[in-house]
N, C-alpha and C positions, 0 to 999 in steps of 0.2 A: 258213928264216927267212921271213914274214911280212909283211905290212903292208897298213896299211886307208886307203881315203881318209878326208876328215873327214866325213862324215855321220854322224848319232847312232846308226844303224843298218848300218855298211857290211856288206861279207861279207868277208872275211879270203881270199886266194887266193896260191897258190905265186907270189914274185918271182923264183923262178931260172930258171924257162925266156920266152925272149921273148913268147910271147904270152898274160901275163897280161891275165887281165879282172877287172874290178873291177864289182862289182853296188852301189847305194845304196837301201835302203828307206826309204819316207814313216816320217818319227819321231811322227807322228800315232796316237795309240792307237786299238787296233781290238779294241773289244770283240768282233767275231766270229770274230776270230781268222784271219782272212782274211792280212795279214802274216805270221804265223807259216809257213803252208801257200806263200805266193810265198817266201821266207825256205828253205824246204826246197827248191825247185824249182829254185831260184838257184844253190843250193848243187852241184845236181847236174849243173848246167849248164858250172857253173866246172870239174867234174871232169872232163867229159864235153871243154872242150877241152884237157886235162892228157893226158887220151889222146889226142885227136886227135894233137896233138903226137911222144907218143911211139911211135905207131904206123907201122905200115907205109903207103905210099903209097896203097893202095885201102882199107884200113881209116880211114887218115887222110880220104879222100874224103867215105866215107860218114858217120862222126863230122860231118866239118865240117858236111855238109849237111840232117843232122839239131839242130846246133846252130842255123843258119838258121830252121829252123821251130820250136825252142824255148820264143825267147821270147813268142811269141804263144801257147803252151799255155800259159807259168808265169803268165800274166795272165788266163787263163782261171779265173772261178769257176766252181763246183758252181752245178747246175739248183738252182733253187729251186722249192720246193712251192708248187703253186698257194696265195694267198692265201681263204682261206674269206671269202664274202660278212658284211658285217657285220650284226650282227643287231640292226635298229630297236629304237630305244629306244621308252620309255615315250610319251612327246613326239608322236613322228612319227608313231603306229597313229591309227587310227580308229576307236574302237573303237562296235560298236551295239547301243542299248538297246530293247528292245521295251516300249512301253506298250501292254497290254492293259486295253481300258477296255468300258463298258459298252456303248459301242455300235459298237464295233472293234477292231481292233489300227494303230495308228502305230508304224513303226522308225526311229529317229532314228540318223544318223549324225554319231558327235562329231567336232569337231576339235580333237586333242589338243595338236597341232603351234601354230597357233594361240591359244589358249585355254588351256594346260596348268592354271593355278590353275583355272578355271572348272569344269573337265570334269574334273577330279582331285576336285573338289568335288561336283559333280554326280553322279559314279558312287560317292563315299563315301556320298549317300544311298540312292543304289540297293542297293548292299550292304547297310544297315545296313535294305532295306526299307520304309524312311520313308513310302516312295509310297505303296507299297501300303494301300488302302483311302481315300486320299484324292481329290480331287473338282477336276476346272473349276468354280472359285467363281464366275468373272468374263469373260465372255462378251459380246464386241461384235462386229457382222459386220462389216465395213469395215474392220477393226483387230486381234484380235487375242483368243484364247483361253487364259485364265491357271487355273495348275493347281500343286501340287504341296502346299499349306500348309493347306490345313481337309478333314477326314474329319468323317462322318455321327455323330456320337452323340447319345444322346437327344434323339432326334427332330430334331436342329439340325443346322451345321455350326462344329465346333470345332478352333479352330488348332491346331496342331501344334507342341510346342516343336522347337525346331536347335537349332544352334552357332551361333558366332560370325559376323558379316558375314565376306566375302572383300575381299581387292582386284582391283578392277572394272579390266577389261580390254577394255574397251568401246573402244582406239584401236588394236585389233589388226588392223584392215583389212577386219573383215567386217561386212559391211554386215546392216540389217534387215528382209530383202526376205521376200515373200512363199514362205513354208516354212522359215523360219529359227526355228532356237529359241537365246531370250534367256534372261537373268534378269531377273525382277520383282525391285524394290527400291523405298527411300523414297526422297525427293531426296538423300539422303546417298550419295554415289555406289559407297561401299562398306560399304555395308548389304545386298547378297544375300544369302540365307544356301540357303532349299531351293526358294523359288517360280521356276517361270520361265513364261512366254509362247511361243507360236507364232505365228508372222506369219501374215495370213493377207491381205496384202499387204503390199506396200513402201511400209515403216515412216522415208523419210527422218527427218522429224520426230524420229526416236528415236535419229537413229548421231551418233558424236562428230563436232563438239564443243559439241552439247546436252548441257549438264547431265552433262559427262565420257563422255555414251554409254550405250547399254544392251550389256551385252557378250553377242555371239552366239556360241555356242559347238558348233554343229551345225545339219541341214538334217533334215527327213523323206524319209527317201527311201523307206517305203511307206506309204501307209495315209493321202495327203493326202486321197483325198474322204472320209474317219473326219472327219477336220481341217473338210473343211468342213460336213458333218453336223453336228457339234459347233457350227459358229458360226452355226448358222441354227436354234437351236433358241429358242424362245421365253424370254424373262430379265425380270425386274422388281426389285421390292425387297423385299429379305430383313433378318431380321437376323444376324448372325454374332460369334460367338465367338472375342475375339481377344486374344492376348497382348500387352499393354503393353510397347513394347520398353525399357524404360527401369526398372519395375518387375517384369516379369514377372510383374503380377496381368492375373487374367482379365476380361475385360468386353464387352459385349452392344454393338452398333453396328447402325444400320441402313447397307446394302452396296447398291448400285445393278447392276445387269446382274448378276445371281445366277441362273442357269436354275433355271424352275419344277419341273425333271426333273433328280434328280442326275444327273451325267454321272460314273461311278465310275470310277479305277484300281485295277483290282482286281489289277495287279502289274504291276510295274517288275524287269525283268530283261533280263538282260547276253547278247545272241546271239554265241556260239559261231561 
C-alpha cells in the first residue's frame, strides 16, 4: 500500500517500512522537460533508501551515504550548448557605399541603427542605380555639396524622377557636422525622396528643431578631400530641368551655385 502527500506532483513511496521518504515536484509546467528527468531521479532515490533499509549493515552504510549525495545530482541539469552569438539585424550593420565620381572616390558609412527609414531608402536607390550618371548640381564652400537628382542630358541637367517622399528622421540625435551626409528636401519636412547633401561643415542651422531637421543618415569615412575638391570648384547660374512635385511636368528654372564643371557619379555601389 501507498500514499502521496498533497502536492499536484508527489512521488508515491512504500509506507510499510519506517523510513519512508516522500519527494514533491513544482506543479509548474516545464516545457523542457526538465521535471520529468528530476521525476525519474527521485524515483530512484526513494528506492535506493528501500534498500538501504533492507540490506545488510555495511551495504546499508554505503546506500545511505550515497543517498546524502543524491539529491544534489537529482537537481542537477544537463550542460547546455553554448548559446550561438546573435546575428545583427538589418538595423544595427553599417552598411558602405562607395561614390565614385568624376573627380574621386568618397565612402560613406550609413547608419542604419539610427536612420533605418533613411538609409533603407537610400540604398534602395543605390540598388536600383539611380545615382549613377547623376551630378552635384549645387555646390557652396562653407556649407554644403548637394547631389543625387539631375544627370547630364542634352546638353543640360535633368531631373531625375523617385518615389515617394520618406518620413524625416531628422530628431534621431545626429547631428549636421562637417562630413555628414543628409537628405536634401523642400520645407516639407517629409519630402526626401533621392537628393542628399554632404556637410562640409557644422551645419547647426540645419539639426532639429529647425524646420523638423535635416535627417543625417551617415558620415565619409574616405575620400573627404574628393569632398572638399568638390566644394571649391567654381559654380554660378545655370538652368536646370525640374520635375514639378505636384504635377510631374517638366520645366526649365534658372539654379544658382551649379558648378561650371559637371562634377559626375559615374556609380553608386554597395562595399562588400
Amino acid at each position: 500500500m501507498s500514499k502521496t502527500t498533497g502536492c499536484s506532483n508527489s512521488v508515491p513511496v512504500s509506507n510499510s517500512k519506517p523510513h519512508t521518504l516522500l519527494f514533491c515536484l513544482s506543479g509548474r509546467p516545464d516545457p523542457s522537460g526538465r521535471s520529468f528527468l528530476l521525476h525519474i531521479r527521485l524515483l530512484a532515490l526513494a528506492h535506493a533508501a528501500r534498500l538501504a533499509y533492507e540490506s545488510s549493515p555495511m551495504k546499508r552504510h554505503l546506500t545511505l551515504l550515497a543517498i546524502c549525495l543524491f539529491p544534489a545530482l537529482a537537481l542537477c541539469e544537463p550542460a547546455k550548448e553554448a548559446e550561438k552569438p546573435a546575428v545583427p539585424s538589418a538595423a544595427t550593420k553599417t552598411p558602405k557605399v562607395r561614390l565614385k565620381t568624376s573627380e574621386g572616390d568618397i565612402v560613406l558609412e550609413l547608419n542604419a541603427a539610427k536612420a533605418p527609414v533613411t538609409v533603407e531608402n537610400f540604398l534602395g536607390y543605390v540598388k536600383k542605380k539611380h545615382y549613377d550618371g547623376t551630378v552635384f548640381h549645387r555646390v557652396i564652400d562653407g556649407f554644403m555639396i548637394q547631389g543625387g537628382g539631375f544627370a547630364v542630358a542634352a546638353g543640360g541637367l535633368i531631373e531625375k524622377a523617385t518615389g515617394k517622399g520618406i518620413a524625416n528622421e531628422g530628431q534621431n540625435g545626429l547631428k549636421n557636422e562637417r562630413g555628414t551626409i543628409a537628405m536634401a528636401r523642400t520645407s516639407d519636412p517629409n519630402s526626401a525622396t533621392a537628393q542628399f547633401f554632404i556637410n562640409v561643415k557644422d551645419n547647426d542651422a540645419l539639426n532639429h528643431p529647425n524646420n523638423g531637421g535635416y535627417a543625417v543618415f551617415g558620415k565619409v569615412v574616405a575620400g573627404m578631400e574628393v569632398v572638399d575638391k568638390i566644394k571649391a570648384l567654381p559654380s554660378g547660374t545655370a538652368k536646370l530641368t525640374m520635375i514639378h512635385p505636384a504635377t510631374g511636368e517638366k520645366m526649365a528654372m534658372s539654379a544658382e551655385n551649379v558648378p561650371t564643371k559637371n562634377v559626375v557619379i559615374e556609380s553608386a555601389t554597395l562595399v562588400e
